[in-house]
TIGU-737180 format. One record per residue (C-alpha): x, y, z. Coordinates in steps of 0.25 Angstrom, whole numbers. Layout:
- px py pz
- X Y Z
...
This chain:
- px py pz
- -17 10 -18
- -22 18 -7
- -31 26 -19
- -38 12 -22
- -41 8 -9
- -47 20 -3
- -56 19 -17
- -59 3 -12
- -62 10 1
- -70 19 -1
- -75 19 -15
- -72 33 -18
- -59 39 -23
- -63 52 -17
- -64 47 -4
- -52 40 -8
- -43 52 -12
- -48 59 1
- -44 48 10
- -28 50 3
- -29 64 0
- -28 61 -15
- -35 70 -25
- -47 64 -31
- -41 66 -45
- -26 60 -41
- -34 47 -38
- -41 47 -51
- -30 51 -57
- -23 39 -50
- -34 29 -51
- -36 31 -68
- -19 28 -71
- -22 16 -60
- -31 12 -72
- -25 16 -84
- -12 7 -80
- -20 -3 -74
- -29 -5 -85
- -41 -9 -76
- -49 1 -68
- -47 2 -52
- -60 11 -47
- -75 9 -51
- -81 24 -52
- -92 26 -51
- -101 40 -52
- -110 47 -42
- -123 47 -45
- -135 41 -33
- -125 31 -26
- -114 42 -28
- -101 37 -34
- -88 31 -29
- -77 22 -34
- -72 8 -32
- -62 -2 -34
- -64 -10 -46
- -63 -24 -44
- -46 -22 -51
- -44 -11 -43
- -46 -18 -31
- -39 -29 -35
- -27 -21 -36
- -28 -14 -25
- -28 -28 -18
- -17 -31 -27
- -9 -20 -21
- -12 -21 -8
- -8 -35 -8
- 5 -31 -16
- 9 -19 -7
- 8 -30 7
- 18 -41 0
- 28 -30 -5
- 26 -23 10
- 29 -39 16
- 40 -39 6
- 46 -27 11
- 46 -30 25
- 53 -44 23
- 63 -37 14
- 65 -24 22
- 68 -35 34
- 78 -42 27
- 85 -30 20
- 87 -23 35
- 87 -32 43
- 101 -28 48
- 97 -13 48
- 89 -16 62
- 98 -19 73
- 89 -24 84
- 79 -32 76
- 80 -49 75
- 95 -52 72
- 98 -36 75
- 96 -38 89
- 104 -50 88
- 116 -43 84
- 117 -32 95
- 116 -43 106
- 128 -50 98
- 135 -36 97
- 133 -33 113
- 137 -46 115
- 150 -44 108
- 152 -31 116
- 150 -36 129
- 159 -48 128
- 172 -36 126
């Protein structure tokens, strides 16, 4: 994820792999199995030359990176709801934690 959007960012995967400290040839690397399992291509590349060169997204590639950004916040919305019912009763002093204490001083100064 973080390979693509620093590609979307700044239309280079060398500035890309800099900014990560990934090695230009891992991110290739990475970036041509992206697109043999895929089956679509992720980056537009394009060759020096007068205007210099650079890569882009593809209109599929920033589709997906989207996708997955949108499919990383519901599973993290997920986890928090899930992570709060699960251990609830792991926190004493939180909501009903609190709650509980008061009732357990309460039993103890009523002896």
């Amino acid at each position: 994820k973080l390979l693509l959007y620093l590609i979307y960012d700044t239309d280079s995967v060398r500035e890309a792999c800099t900014a990560m400290a990934l090695s230009y040839g891992k991110a290739w690397n990475i970036l041509n199995k992206l697109e043999a399992e895929t089956g679509f291509r992720f980056v537009e590349r394009r060759h020096g030359g007068s205007r210099g060169g650079g890569t882009t997204l593809t209109p599929e590639g920033l589709n997906f990176l989207r996708t997955w950004l949108r499919y990383e916040d519901e599973l993290f919305g997920f986890a928090q709801v899930r992570f709060s019912s699960l251990f609830q009763n792991c926190f004493p002093g939180r909501n009903h934690g609190s709650e509980q204490k008061e009732k357990e001083i309460s039993s103890y100064s009523e002896e």
